[in-house]
DRENMARDO-745864 format. One line per 2 residues: for each residue z, y, x of N, C-alpha, C, O. Coordinates in nm, 3 decimals. Example, Ala and Ser with C-alpha at 12.3 -4.5 7.8 and 13.67 -1.06 7.14 Angstrom:
# DRENMARDO-745864
0.780,-0.569,1.319,0.780,-0.450,1.230,0.780,-0.330,1.320,0.846,-0.332,1.424  0.708,-0.225,1.285,0.714,-0.106,1.367,0.787,0.003,1.290,0.804,0.114,1.341 .
***
This chain:
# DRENMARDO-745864
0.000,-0.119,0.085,0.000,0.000,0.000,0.000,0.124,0.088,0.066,0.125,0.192  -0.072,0.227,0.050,-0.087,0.335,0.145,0.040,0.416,0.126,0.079,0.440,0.012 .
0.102,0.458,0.227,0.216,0.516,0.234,0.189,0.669,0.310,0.094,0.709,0.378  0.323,0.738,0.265,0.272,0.925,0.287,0.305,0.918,0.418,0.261,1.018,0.475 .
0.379,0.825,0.515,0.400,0.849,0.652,0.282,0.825,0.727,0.299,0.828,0.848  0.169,0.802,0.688,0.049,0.822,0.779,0.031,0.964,0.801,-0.063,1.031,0.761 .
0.105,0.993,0.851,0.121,1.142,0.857,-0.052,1.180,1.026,-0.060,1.128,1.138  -0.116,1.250,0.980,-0.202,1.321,1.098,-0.164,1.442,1.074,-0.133,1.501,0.970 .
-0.174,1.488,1.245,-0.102,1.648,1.268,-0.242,1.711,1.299,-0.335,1.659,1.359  -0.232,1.840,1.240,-0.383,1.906,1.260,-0.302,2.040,1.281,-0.188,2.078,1.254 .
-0.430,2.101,1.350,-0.410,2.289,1.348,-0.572,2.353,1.325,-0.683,2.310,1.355  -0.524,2.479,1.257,-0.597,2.548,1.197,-0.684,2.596,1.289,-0.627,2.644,1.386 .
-0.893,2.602,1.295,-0.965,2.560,1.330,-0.985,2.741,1.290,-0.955,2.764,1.173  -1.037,2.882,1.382,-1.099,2.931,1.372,-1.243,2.956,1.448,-1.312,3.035,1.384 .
-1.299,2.913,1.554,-1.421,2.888,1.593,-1.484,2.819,1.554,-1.426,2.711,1.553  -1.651,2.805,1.486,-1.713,2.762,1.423,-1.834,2.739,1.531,-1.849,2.772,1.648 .
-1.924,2.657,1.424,-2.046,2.633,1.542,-2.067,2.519,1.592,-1.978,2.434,1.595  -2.229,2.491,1.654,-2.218,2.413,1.767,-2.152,2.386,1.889,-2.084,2.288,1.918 .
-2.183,2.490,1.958,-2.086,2.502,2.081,-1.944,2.512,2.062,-1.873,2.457,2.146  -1.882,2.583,1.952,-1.732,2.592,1.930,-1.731,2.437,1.930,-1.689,2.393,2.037 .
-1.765,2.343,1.841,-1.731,2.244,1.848,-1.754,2.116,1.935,-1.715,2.000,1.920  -1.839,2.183,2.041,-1.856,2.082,2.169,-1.770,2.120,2.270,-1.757,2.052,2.372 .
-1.710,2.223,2.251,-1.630,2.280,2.364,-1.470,2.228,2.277,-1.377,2.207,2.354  -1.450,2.215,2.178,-1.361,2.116,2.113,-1.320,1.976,2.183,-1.229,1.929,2.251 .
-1.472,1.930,2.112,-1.480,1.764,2.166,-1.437,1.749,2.342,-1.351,1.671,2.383  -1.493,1.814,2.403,-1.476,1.818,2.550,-1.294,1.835,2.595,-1.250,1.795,2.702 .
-1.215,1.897,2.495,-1.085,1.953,2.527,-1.038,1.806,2.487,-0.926,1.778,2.530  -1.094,1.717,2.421,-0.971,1.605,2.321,-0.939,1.652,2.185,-0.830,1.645,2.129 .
-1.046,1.700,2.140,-1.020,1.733,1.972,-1.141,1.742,1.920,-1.244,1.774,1.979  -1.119,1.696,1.749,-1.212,1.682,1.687,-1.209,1.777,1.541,-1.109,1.791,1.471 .
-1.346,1.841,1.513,-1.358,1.915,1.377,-1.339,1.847,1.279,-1.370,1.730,1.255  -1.290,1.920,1.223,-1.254,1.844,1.062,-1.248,1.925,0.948,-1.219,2.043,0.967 .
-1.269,1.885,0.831,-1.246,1.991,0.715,-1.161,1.882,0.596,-1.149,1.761,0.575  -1.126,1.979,0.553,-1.009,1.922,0.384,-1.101,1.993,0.315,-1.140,2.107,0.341 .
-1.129,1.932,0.238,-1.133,1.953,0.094,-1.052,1.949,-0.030,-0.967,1.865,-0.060  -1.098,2.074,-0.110,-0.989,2.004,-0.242,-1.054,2.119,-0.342,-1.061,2.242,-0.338 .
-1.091,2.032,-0.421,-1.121,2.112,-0.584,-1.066,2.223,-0.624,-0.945,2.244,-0.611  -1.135,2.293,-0.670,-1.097,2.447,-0.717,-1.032,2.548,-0.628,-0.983,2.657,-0.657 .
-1.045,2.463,-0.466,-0.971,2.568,-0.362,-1.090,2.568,-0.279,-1.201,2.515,-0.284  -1.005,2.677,-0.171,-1.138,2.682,-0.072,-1.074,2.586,0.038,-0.955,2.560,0.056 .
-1.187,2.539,0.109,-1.199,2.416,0.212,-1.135,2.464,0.334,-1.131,2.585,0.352  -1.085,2.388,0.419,-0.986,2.437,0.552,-1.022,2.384,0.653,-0.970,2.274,0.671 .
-1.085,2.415,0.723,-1.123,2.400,0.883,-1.010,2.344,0.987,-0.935,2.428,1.038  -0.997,2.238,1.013,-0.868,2.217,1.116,-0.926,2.130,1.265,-1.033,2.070,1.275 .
-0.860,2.139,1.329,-0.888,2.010,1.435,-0.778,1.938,1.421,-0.672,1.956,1.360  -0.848,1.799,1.531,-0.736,1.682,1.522,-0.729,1.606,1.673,-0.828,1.574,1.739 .
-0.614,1.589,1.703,-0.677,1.547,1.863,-0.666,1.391,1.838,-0.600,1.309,1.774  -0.772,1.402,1.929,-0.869,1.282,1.935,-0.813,1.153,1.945,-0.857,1.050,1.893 .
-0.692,1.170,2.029,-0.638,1.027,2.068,-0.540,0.989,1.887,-0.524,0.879,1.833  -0.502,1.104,1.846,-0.361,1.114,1.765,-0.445,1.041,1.621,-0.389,0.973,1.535 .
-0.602,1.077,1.625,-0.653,1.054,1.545,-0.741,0.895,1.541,-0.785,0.852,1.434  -0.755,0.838,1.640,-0.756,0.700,1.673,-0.685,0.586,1.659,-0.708,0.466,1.671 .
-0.576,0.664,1.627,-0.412,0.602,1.673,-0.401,0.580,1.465,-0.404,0.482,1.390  -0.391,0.719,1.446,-0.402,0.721,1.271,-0.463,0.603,1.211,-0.405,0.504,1.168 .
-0.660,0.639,1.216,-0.740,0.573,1.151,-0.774,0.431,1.181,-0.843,0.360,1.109  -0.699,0.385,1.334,-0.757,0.257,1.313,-0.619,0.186,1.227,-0.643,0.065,1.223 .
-0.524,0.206,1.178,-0.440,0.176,1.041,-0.539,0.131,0.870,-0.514,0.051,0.780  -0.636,0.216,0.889,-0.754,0.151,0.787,-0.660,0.212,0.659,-0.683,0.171,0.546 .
-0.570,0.298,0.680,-0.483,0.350,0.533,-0.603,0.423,0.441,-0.693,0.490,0.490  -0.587,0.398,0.315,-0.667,0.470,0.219,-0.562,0.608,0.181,-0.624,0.682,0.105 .
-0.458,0.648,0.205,-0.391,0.748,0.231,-0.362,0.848,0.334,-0.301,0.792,0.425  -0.377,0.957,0.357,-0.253,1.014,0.499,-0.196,1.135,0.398,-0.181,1.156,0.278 .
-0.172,1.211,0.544,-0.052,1.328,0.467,-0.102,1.418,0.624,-0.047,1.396,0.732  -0.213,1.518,0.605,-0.230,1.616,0.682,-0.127,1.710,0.712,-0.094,1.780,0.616 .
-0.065,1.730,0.824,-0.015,1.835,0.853,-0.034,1.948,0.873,0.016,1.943,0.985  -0.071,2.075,0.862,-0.126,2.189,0.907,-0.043,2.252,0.839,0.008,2.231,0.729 .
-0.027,2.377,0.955,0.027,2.556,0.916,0.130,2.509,0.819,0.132,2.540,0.699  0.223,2.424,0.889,0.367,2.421,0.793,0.366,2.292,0.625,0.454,2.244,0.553 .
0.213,2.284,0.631,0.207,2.222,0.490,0.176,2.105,0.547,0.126,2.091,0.659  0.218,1.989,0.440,0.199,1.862,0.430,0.065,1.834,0.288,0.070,1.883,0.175 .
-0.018,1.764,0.331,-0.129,1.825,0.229,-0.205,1.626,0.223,-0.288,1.573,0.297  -0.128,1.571,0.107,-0.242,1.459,0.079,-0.377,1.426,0.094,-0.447,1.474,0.004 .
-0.423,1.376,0.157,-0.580,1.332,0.129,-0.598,1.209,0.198,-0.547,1.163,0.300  -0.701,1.159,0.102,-0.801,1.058,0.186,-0.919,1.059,0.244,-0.986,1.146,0.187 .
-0.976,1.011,0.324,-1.076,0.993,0.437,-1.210,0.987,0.373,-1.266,0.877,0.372  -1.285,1.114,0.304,-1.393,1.105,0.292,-1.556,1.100,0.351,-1.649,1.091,0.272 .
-1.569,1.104,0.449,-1.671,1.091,0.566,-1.589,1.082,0.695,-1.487,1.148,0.714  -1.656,0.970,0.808,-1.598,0.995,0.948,-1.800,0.987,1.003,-1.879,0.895,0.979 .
-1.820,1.087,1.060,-1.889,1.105,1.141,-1.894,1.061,1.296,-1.822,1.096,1.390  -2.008,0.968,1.289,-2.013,0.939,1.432,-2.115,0.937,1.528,-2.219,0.883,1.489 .
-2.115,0.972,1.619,-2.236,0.958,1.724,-2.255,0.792,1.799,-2.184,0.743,1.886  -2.356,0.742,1.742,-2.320,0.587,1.752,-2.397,0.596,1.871,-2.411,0.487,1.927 .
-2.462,0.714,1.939,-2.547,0.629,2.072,-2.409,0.673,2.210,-2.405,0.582,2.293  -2.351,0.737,2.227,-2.227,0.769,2.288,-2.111,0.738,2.222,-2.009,0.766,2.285 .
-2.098,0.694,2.124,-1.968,0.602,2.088,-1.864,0.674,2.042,-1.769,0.602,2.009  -1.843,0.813,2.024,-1.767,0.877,1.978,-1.772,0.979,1.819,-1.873,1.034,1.775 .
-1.670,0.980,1.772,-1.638,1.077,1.687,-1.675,1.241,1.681,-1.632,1.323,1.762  -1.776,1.277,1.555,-1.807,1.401,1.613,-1.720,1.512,1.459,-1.718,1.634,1.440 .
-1.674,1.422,1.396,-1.638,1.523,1.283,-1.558,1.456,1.136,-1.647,1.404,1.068  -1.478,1.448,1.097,-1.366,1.440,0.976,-1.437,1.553,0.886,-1.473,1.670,0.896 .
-1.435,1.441,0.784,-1.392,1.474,0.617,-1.293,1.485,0.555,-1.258,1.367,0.550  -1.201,1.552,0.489,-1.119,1.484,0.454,-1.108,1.534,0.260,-1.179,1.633,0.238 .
-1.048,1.492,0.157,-1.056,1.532,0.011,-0.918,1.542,-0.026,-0.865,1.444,-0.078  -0.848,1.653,-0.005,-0.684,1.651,-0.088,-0.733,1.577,-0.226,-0.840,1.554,-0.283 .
-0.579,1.549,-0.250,-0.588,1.492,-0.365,-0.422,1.519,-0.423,-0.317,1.546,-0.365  -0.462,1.496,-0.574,-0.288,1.517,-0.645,-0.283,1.418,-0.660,-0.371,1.342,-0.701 .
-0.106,1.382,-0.610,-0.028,1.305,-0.650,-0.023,1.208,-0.769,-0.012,1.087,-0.787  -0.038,1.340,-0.854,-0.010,1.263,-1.002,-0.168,1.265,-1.109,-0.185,1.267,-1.231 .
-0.242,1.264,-1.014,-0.399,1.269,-1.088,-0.434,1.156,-1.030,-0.380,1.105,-0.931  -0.562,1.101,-1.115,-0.632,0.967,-1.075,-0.756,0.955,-1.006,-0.867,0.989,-1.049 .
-0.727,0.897,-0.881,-0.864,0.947,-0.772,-0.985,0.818,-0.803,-0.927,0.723,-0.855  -1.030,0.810,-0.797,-1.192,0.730,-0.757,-1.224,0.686,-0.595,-1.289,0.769,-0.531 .
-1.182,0.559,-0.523,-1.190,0.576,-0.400,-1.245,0.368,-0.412,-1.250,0.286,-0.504  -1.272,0.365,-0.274,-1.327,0.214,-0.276,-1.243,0.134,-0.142,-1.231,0.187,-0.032 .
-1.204,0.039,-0.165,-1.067,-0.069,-0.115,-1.124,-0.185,-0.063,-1.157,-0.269,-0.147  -1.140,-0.207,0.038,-1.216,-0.297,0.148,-1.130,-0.440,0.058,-1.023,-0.429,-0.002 .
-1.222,-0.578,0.074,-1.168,-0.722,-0.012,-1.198,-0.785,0.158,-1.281,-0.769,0.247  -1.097,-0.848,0.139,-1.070,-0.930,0.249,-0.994,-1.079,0.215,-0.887,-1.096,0.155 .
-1.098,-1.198,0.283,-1.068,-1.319,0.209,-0.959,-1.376,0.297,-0.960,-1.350,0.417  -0.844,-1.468,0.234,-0.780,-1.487,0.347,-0.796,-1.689,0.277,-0.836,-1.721,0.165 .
-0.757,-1.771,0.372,-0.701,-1.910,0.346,-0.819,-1.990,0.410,-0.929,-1.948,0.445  -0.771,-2.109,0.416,-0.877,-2.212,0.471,-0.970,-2.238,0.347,-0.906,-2.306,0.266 .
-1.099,-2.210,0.300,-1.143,-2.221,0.251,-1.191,-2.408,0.236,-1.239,-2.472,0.329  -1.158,-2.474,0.077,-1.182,-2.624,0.114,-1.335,-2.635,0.114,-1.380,-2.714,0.197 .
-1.412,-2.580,0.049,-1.575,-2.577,0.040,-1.631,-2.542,0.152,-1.738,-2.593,0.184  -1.557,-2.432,0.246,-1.643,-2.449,0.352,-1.595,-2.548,0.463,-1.674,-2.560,0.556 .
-1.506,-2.604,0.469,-1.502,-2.688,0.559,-1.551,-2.842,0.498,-1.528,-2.941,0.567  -1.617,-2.856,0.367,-1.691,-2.954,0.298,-1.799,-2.915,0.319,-1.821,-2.861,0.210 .
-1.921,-2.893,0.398,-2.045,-2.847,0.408,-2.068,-2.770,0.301,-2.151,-2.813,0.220  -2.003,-2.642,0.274,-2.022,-2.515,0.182,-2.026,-2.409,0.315,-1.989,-2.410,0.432 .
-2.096,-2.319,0.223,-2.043,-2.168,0.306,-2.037,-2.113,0.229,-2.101,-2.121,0.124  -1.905,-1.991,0.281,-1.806,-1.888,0.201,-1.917,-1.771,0.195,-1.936,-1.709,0.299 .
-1.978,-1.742,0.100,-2.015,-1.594,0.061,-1.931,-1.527,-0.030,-1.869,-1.567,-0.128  -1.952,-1.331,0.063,-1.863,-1.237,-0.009,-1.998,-1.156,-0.062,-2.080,-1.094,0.006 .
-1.996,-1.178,-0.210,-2.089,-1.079,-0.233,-2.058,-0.887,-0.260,-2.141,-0.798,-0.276  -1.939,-0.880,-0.255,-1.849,-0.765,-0.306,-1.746,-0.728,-0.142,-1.654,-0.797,-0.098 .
-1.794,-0.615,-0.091,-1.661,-0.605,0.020,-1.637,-0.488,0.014,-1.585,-0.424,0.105  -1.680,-0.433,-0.115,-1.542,-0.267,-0.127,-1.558,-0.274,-0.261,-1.667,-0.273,-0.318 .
-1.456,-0.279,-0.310,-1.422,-0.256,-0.413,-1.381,-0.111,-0.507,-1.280,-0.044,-0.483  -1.441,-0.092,-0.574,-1.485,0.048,-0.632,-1.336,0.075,-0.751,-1.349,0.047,-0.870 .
-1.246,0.113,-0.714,-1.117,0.143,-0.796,-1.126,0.290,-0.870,-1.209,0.381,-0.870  -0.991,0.265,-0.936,-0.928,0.405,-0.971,-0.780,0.382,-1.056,-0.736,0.314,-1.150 .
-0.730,0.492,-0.952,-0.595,0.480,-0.978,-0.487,0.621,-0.949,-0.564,0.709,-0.910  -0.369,0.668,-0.952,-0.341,0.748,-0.871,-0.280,0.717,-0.713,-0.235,0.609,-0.674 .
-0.292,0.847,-0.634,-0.302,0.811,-0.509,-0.209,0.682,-0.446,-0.250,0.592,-0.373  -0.085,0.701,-0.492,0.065,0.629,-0.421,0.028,0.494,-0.480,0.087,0.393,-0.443 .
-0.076,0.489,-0.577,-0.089,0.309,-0.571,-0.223,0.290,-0.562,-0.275,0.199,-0.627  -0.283,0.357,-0.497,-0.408,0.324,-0.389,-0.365,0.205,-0.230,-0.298,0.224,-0.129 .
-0.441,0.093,-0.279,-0.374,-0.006,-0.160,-0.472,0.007,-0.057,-0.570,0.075,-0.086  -0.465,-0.055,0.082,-0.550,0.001,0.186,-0.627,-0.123,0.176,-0.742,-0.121,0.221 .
-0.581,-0.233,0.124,-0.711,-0.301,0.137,-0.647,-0.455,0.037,-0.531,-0.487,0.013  -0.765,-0.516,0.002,-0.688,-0.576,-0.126,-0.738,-0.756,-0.066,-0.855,-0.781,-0.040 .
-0.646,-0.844,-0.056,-0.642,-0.989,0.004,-0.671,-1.121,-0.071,-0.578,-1.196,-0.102  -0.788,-1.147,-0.098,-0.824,-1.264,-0.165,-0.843,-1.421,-0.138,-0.932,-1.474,-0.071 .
-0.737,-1.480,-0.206,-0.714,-1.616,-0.151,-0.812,-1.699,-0.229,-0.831,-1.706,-0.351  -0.906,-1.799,-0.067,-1.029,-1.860,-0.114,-0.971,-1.969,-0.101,-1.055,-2.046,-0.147 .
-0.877,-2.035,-0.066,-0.864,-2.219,-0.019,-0.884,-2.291,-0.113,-0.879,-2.411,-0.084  -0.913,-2.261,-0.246,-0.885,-2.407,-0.330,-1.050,-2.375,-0.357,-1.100,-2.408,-0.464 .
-1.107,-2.328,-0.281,-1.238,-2.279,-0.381,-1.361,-2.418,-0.303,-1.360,-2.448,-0.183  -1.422,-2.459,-0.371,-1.462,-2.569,-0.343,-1.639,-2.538,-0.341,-1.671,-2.420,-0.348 .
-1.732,-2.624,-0.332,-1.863,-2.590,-0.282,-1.931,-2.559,-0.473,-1.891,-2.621,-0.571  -1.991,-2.498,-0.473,-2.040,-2.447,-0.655,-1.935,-2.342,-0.713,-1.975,-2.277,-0.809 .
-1.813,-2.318,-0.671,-1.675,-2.247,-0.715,-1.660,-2.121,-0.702,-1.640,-2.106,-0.582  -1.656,-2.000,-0.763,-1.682,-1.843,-0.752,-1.571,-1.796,-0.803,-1.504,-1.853,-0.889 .
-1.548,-1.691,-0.754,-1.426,-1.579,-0.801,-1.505,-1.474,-0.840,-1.606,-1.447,-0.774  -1.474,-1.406,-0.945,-1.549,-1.331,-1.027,-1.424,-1.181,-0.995,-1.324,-1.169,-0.924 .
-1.506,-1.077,-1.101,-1.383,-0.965,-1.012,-1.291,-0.984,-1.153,-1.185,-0.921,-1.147  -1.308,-1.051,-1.266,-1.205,-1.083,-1.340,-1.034,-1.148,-1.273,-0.917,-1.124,-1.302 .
-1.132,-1.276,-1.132,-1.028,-1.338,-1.075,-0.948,-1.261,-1.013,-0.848,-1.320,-0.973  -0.954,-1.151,-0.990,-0.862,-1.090,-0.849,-0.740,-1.007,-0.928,-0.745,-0.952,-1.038 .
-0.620,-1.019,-0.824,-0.513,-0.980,-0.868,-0.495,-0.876,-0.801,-0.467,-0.873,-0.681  -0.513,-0.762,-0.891,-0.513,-0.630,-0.834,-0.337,-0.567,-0.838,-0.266,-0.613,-0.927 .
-0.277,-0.469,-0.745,-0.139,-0.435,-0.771,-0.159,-0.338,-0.860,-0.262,-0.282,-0.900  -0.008,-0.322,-0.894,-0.001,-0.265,-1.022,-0.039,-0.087,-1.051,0.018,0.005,-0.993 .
-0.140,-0.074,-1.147,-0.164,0.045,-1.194,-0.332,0.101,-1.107,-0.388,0.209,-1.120  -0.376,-0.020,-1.021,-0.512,-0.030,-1.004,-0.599,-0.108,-1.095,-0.600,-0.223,-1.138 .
-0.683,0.015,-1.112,-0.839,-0.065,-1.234,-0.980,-0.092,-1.115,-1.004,-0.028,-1.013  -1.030,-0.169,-1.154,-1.193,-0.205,-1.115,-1.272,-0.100,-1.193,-1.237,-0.071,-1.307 .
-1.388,-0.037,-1.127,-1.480,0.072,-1.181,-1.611,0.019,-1.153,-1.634,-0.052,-1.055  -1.714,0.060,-1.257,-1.786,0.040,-1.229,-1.850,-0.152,-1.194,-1.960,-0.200,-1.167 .
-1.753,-0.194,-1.209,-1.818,-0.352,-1.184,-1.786,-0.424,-1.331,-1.704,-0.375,-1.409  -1.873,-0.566,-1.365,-1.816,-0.601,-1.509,-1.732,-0.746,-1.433,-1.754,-0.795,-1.322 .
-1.638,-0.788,-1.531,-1.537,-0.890,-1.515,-1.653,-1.029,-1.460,-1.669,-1.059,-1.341  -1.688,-1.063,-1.518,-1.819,-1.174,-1.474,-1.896,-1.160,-1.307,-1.922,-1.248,-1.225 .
-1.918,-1.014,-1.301,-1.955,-1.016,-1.124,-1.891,-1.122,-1.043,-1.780,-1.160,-1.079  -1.942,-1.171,-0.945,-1.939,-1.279,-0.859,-1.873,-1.200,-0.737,-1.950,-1.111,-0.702 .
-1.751,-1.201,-0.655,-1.718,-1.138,-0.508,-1.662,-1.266,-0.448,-1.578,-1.240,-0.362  -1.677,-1.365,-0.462,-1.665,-1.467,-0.383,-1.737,-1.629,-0.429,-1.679,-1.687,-0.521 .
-1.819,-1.675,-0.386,-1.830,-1.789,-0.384,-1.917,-1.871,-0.249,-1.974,-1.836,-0.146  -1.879,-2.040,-0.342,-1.923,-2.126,-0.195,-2.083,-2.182,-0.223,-2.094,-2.213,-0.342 .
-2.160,-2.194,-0.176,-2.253,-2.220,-0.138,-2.306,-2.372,-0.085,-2.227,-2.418,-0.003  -2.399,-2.443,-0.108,-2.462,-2.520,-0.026,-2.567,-2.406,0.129,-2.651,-2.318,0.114 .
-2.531,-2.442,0.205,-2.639,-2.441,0.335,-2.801,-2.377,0.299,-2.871,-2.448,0.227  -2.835,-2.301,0.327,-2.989,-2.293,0.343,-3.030,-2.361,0.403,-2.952,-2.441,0.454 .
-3.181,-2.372,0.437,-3.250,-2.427,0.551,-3.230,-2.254,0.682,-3.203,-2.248,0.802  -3.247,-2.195,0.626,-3.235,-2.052,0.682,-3.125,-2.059,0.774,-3.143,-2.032,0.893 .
-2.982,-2.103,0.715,-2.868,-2.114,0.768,-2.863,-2.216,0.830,-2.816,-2.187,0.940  -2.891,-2.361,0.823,-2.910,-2.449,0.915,-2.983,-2.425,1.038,-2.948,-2.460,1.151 .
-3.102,-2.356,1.002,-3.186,-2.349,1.112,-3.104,-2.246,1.225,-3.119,-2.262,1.346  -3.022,-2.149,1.173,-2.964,-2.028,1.270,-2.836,-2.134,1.315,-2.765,-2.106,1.412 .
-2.821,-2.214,1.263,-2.680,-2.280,1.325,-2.738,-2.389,1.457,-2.687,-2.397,1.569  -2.839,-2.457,1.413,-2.883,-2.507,1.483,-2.979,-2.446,1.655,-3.010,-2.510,1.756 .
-2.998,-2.296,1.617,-3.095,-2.211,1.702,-2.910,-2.200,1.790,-2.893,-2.248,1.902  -2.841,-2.158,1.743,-2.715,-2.093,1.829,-2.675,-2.179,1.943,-2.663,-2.126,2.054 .
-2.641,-2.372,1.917,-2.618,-2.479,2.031,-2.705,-2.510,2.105,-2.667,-2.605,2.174  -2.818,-2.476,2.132,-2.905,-2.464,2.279,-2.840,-2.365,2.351,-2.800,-2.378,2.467 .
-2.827,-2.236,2.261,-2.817,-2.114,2.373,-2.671,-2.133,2.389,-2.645,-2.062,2.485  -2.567,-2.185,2.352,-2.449,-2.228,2.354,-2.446,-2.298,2.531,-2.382,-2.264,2.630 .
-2.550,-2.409,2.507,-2.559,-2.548,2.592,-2.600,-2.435,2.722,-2.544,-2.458,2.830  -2.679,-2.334,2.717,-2.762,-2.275,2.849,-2.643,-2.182,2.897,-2.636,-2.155,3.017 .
-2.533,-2.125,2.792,-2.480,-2.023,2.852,-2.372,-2.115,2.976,-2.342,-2.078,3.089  -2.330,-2.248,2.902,-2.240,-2.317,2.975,-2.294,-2.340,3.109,-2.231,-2.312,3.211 .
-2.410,-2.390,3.110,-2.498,-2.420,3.198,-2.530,-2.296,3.346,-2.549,-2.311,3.467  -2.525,-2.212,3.278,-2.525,-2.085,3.367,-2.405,-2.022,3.419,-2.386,-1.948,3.516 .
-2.302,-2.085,3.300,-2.116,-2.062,3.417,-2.114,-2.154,3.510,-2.067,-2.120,3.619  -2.159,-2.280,3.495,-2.157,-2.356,3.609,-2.277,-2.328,3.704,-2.229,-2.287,3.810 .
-2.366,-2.331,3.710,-2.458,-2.270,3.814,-2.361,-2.138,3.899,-2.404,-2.100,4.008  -2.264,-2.090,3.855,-2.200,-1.945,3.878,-2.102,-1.949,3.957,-2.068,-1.865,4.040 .
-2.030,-2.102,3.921,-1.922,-2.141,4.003,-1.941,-2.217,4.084,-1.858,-2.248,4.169  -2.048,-2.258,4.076,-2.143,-2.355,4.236,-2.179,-2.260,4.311,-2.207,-2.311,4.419 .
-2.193,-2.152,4.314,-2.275,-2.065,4.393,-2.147,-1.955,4.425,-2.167,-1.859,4.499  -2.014,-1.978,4.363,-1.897,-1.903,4.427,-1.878,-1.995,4.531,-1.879,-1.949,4.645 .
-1.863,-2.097,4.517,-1.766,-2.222,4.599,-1.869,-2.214,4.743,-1.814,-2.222,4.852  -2.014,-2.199,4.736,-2.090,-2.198,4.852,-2.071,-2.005,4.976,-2.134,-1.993,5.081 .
***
């Protein structure tokens, strides 16, 4: 359950721009903006490490700090520069307490599945789940137990046990977010393509350690 101690500390952001904000990134901080309905939007930074440390928690909650205020929101865009690997910019959407947000909750299967270890495979056809609820029972991510699920056997989003005072949006009870499968030829064939190159990689540690020992 997302809790208000995900607290991120920010400060108030007056340089704007390209360069303001590469000369940011370069210091250990990153641009960011809050949002929030019927107000005007707030420019803050966040340093970089403090904010790594935050988001890899995966909370569908925090509690922004800035200029004395503690200010709810959740994580609406993270911007990234995927050819250098870093973070170039935060979203963020205040939100009230006691109003009902619209946000989507990562499904994550947990158990020994019996179908797939019976020549089934586990397909997730559903891996965010489209809610609405108010914020304090917004969960960060919701845990679906597959073990008894057998090869032909589906969990529908009727099956899932959501905590209390979360609804499903947008999906109907009958949708399919988990079931087991027979094998493709598709999937056989990629399982079967993987133990050659399996057999060559071994093959090439030992060629590696013959040629240390010489």
């Amino acid at each position: 359950m997302s809790k208000a101690e995900n607290v991120i500390a920010a400060q108030l952001r007056n340089e704007f721009g390209d360069n303001a904000s590469r000369r940011l990134r370069k210091s250990g901080f990153i641009p960011a903006v809050i949002y929030s309905r019927g107000k005007e939007s707030i420019a803050v930074t966040l340093k970089t490490e403090e904010w790594q440390v935050a988001y890899a928690k995966k909370a569908s909650l925090y509690t922004i700090a800035v200029d004395g205020k503690e200010i709810p929101a959740i994580v609406k865009e993270v911007q990234f520069n995927h050819l250098k690997n870093y973070v170039y910019h935060v979203d963020f959407q205040a939100v009230d307490m006691t109003a009902e947000v619209h946000a989507s909750v990562k499904l994550h299967a947990f158990g020994d599945c019996y179908g797939a270890s019976h020549g089934g495979v586990l397909e997730q056809e559903v891996h965010e789940l489209p809610v609405s609820c108010t914020p304090d029972a917004l969960p960060d991510q919701i845990k679906v137990d597959v073990t008894n699920l057998k090869v032909g056997d589906s969990l529908t989003v009727a099956d899932l046990v959501l905590p209390e005072g979360v609804k499903v949006r947008g999906l109907d009870a009958a949708d399919i977010v988990f079931h087991v499968v027979l094998p493709t030829e598709e999937t056989a064939s990629e399982e079967g393509a993987a133990e050659p190159e399996a057999i060559n990689e071994k093959k090439a540690e030992a060629r590696a350690a013959e040629k240390a020992k010489k």
